[in-house]
C-alpha positions as CSV (number, residue, x, y, z in Angstrom):
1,X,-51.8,139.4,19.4
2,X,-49.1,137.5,21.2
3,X,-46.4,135.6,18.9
4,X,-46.5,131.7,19.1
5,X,-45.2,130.2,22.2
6,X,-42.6,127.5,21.8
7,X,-42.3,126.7,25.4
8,X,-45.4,125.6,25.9
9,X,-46.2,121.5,25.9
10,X,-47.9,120.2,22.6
11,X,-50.8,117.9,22.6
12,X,-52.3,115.6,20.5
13,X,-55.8,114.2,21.1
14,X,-56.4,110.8,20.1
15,X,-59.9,110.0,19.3
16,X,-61.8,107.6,16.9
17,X,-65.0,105.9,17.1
18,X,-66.0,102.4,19.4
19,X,-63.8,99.4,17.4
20,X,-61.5,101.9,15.1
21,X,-58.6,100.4,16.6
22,X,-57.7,103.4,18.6
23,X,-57.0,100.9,21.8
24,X,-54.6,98.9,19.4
25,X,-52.6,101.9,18.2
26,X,-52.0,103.2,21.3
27,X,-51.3,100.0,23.3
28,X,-48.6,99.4,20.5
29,X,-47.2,103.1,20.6
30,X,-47.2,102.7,24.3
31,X,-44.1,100.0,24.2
32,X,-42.2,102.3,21.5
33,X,-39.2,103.8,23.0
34,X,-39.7,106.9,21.2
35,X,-42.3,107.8,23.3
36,X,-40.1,108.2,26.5
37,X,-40.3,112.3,26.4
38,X,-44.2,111.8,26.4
39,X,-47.2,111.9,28.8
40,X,-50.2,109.9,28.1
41,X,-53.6,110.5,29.5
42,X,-56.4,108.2,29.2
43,X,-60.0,107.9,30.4
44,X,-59.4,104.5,31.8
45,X,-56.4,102.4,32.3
46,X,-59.0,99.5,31.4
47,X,-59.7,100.7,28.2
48,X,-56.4,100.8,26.9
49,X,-55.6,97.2,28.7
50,X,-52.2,98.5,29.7
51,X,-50.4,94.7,30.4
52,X,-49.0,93.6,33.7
53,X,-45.6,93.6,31.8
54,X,-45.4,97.2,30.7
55,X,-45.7,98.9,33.9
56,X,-42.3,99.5,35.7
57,X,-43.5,102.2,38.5
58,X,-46.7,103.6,39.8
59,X,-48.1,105.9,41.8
60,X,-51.9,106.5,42.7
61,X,-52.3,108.1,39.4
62,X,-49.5,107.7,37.1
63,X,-47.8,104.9,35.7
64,X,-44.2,104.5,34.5
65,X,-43.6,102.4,31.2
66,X,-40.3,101.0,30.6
67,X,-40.1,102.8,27.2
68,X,-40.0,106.1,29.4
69,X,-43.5,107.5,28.9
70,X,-45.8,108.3,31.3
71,X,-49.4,107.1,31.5
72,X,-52.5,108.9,33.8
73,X,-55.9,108.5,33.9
74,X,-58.4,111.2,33.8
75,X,-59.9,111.4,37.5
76,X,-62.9,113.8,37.0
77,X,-61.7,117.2,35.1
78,X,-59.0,116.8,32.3
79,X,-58.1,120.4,33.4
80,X,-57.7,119.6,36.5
81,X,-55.3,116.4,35.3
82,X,-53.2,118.5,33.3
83,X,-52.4,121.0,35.9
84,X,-51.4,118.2,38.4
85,X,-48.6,116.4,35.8
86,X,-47.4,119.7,34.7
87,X,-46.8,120.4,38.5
88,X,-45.7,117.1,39.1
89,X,-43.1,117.7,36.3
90,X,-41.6,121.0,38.0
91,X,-40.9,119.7,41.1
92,X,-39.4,116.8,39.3
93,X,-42.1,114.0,41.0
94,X,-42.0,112.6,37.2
95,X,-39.4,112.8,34.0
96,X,-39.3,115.7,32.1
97,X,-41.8,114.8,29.5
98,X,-41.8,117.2,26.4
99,X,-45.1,116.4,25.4
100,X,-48.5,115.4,25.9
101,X,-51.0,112.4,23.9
102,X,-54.8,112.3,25.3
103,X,-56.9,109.9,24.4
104,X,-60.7,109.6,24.4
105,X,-63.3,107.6,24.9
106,X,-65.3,106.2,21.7
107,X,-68.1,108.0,22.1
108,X,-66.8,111.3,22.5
109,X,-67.1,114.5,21.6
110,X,-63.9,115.7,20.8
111,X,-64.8,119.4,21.0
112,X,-64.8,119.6,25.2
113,X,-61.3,118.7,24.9
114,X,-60.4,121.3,21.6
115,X,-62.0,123.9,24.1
116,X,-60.0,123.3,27.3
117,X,-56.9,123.7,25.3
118,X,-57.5,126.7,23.4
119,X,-60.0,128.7,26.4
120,X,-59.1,127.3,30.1
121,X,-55.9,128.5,32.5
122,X,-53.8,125.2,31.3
123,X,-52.9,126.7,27.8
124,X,-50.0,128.7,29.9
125,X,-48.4,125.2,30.0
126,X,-50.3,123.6,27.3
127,X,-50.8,124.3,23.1
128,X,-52.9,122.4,20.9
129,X,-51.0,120.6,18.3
130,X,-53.5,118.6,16.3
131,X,-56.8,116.2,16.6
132,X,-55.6,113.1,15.1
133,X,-58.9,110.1,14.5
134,X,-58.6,106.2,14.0
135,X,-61.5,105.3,11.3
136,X,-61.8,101.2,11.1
137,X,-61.3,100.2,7.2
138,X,-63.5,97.6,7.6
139,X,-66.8,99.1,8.9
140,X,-65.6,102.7,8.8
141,X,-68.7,103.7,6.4
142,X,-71.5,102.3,8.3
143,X,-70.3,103.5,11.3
144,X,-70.7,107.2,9.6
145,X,-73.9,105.9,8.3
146,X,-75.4,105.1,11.8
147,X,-73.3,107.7,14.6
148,X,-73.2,111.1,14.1
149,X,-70.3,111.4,16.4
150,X,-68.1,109.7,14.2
151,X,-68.9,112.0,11.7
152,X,-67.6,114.7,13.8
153,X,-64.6,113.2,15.0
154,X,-63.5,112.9,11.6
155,X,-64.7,116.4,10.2
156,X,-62.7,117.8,13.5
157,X,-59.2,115.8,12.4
158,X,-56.1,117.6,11.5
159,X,-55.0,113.5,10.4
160,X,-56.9,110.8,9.4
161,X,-55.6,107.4,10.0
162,X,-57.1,104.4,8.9
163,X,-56.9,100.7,10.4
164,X,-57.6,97.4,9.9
165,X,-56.5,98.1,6.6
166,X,-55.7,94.6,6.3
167,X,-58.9,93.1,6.7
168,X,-60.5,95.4,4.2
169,X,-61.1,94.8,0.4
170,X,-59.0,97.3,-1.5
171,X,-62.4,98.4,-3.0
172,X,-64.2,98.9,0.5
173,X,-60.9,100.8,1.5
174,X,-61.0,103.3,-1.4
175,X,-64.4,104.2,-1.0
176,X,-64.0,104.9,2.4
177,X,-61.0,107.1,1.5
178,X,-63.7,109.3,-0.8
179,X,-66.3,109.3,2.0
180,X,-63.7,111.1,4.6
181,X,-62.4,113.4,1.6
182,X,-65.4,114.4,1.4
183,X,-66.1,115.1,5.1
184,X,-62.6,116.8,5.6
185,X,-60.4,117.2,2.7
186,X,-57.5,119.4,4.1
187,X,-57.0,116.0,6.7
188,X,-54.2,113.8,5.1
189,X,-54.9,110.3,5.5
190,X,-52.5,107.9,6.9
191,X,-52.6,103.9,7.3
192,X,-51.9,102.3,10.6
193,X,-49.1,100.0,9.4
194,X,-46.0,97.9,11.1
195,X,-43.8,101.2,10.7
196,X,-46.5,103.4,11.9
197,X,-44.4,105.5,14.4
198,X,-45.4,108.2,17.6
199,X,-44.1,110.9,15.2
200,X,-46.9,110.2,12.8
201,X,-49.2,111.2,15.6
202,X,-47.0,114.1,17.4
203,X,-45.1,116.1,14.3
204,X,-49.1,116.6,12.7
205,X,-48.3,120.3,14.2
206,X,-50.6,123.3,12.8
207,X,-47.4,125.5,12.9
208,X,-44.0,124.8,14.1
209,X,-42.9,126.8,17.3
210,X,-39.3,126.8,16.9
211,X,-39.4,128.8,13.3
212,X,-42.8,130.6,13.9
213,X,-44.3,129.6,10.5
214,X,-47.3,127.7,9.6
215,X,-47.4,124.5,6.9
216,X,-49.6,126.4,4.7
217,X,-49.8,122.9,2.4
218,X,-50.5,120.6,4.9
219,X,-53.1,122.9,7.0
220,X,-54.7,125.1,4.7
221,X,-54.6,122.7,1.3
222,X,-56.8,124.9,-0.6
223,X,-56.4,123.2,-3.6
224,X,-58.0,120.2,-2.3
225,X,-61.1,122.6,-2.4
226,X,-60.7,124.0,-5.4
227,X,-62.2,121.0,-7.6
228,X,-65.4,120.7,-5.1
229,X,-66.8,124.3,-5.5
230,X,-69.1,122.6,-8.6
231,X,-69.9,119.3,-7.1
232,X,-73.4,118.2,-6.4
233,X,-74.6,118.7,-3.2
234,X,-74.7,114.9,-2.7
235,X,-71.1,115.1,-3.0
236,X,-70.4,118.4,-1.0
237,X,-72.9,117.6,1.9
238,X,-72.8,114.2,3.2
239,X,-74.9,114.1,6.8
240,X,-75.0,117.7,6.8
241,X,-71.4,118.9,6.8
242,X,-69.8,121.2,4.5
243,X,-66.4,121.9,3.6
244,X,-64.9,125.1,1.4
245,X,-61.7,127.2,1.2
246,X,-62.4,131.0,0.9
247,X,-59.4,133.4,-0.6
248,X,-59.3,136.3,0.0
249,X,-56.6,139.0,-2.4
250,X,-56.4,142.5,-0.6
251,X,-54.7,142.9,3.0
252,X,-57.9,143.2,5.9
253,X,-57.8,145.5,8.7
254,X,-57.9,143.8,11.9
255,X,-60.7,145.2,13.5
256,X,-63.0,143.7,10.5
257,X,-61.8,140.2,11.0
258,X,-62.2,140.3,14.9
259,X,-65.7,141.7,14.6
260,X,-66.0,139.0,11.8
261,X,-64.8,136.7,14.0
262,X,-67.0,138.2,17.2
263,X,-70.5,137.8,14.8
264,X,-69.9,134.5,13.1
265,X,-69.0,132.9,16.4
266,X,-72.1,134.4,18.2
267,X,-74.2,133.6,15.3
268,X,-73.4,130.1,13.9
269,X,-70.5,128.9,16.3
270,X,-72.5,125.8,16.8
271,X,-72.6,124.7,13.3
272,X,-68.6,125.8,13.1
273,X,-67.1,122.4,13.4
274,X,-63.6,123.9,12.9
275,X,-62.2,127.3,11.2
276,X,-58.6,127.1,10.4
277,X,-57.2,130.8,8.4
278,X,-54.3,132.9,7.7
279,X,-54.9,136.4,7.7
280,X,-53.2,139.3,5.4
281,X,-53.6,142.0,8.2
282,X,-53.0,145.7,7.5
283,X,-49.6,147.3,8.9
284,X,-49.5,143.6,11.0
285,X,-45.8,142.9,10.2
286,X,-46.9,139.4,9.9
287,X,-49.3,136.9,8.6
288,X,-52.2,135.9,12.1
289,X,-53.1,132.7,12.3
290,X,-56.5,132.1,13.6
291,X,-58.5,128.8,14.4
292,X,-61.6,128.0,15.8
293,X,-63.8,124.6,17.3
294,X,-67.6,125.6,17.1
295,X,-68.2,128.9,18.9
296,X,-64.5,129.2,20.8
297,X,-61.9,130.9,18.6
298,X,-58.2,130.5,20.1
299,X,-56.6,133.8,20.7
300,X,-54.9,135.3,17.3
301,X,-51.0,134.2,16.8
302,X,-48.8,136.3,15.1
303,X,-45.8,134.9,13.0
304,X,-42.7,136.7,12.3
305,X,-42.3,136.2,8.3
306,X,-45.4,134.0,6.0
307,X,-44.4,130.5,5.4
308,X,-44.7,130.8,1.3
309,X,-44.9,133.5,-1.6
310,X,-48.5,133.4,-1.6
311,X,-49.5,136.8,0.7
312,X,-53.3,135.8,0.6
313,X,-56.0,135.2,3.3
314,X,-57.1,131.5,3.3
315,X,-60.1,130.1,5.4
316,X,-60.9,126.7,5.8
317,X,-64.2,126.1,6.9
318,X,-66.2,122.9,8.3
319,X,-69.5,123.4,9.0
320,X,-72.6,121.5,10.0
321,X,-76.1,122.6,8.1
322,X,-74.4,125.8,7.5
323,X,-75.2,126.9,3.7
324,X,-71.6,127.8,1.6
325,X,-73.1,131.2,0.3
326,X,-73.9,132.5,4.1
327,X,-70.3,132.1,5.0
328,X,-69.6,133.7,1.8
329,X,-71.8,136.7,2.5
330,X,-70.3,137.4,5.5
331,X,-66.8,137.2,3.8
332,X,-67.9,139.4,1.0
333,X,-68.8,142.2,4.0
334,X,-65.4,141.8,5.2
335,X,-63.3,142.5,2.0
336,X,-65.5,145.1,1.7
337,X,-65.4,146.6,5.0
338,X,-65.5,150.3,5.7
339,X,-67.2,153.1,7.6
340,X,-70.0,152.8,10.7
341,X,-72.3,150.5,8.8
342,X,-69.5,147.1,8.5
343,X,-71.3,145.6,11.9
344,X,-74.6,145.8,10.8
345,X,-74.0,144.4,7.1
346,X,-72.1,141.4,8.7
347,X,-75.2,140.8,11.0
348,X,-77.6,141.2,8.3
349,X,-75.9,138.4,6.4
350,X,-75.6,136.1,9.2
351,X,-79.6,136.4,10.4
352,X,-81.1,137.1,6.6
């Protein structure tokens, strides 16, 4: 379990369905000066419609905007991208950026991308920061109706951000706001307004590098849970997808949670749409922070000291056609975890 790794380069990923505005946000972020110590990486320079009047210098595959920041298009692999600009930046071929905003295409998965930051060689440069999506206010419900992809890019989100916000009824707006509660209720929801700022997208972080402590409140927010454990299914299960907090009191020996881990991935990592926990772990020193998208779990992180008074284990869980009460199972044969037989329970549980 290595401790977080503050020199490594954050990234955000960008994504949001065809029409949510995503274009618009980031052509406008694009111009703000605050986005000088950032590199941006897009599908296609057409998509975003970068103007004549923003670029200052090019190359073959990267363009300099006045504001500073850096823009590149994905030429095949987005590995392979991201290797090539953090090169570029040691040898000094581009500024220093600090760190890193991708954005997709509409259609997107954005789970390919979650992956190749948490499993491939780039994380040595690279961390994931946080999946940020754009969600139109005006026909934001049918589109969740209709695409199941949009349904995942929101149940995936750290943030939520809507747009079009003025072209909405206030009525249309708020409903909208209870569908994606209901999809993802630890994301925060943010609208796209004349002060929005490249902060709002880039200080979403899971946990802050510099102080080695995670924002329990803002990523776990397990009371926003807490109300929905006796909802109607209509409520708790729109398209499919599930979403729970699960506590749990006593301190866990580590080898229980990674076989825990090792089963539920190999199991059900396909409905996992993301797994976000803290972990009480025996003679640790330390709270470990695990997270997962679908069957990839991102190597353990140790902090130094936990961020609050509250020494519990908190899992967040967003699943797809994945039942509450097998999760729970398998929980229930972790607390209780002992002896030769804790493999076997936890794979009863998981293929009852």
């Amino acid at each position: 379990m290595n401790p977080i790794d503050s020199e490594r380069l954050p990234v955000a990923v960008l994504t949001g369905f065809l029409g949510s505005g995503k274009t618009t946000l980031l052509n406008r972020l694009l111009r703000h000066t605050d986005m000088g110590d950032a590199a941006v990486i897009v599908n296609e320079f057409g998509e975003i419609g970068i103007d004549n009047a923003l670029v200052e210098a090019s190359t073959d595959e990267i363009v300099l905007l006045p504001s500073g920041c850096l823009c590149c298009t994905v030429r095949g692999d987005l590995v392979n991208t991201l290797r090539d600009l953090s090169m570029k930046r040691v040898m000094g071929a581009v500024p220093p950026f600090r760190r890193v905003l991708i954005e997709t295409t509409g259609l997107a998965d954005p789970a390919p991308i979650i992956h190749a930051l948490m499993a491939f060689p780039v994380t040595r440069r690279y961390r994931l920061d946080a999946v940020l999506t754009t969600v139109d206010s005006v026909n934001g419900e049918s589109t969740l109706d209709s695409y199941p992809e949009a349904v995942k890019q929101v149940a995936v989100a750290d943030r939520l951000f809507l747009t079009k916000i003025d072209l909405a009824s206030q009525a249309s707006v708020e409903s909208l706001r209870a569908r994606l509660v209901a999809l993802n209720p630890a994301a925060p929801i943010t609208s796209t307004g004349d002060k929005f700022a490249p902060g709002m997208l880039f200080d979403a972080a899971l946990y802050d590098p510099a102080t080695k402590t995670v924002d329990v409140q803002n990523w776990l927010r397990a009371e926003a849970y807490e109300g929905r454990k006796n909802a109607p299914d209509t409520a708790r299960h729109p398209t499919g997808i599930d979403s729970f907090c699960s506590i749990i009191d006593d301190p866990l020996e580590w080898r229980h949670i990674a076989a825990w881990l090792d089963l539920l991935a190999g199991h059900r990592g396909e409905r996992l749409l993301r797994v976000k926990g803290i972990f009480n772990v025996r003679d640790a020193g330390g709270p470990i922070v695990v997270q997962a998208v679908q069957h990839l779990f991102h190597p353990p992180l140790q902090l130094e000291s936990w961020p609050d008074a509250d020494r519990r284990s908190r899992v967040v869980f967003i699943t797809r056609d994945l039942r509450r009460e097998v999760i729970e199972e398998t929980l229930a044969a972790l607390r209780n975890g002992t002896g030769a037989t804790f493999r076997s329970d936890l794979s009863s549980s998981l293929t009852n």
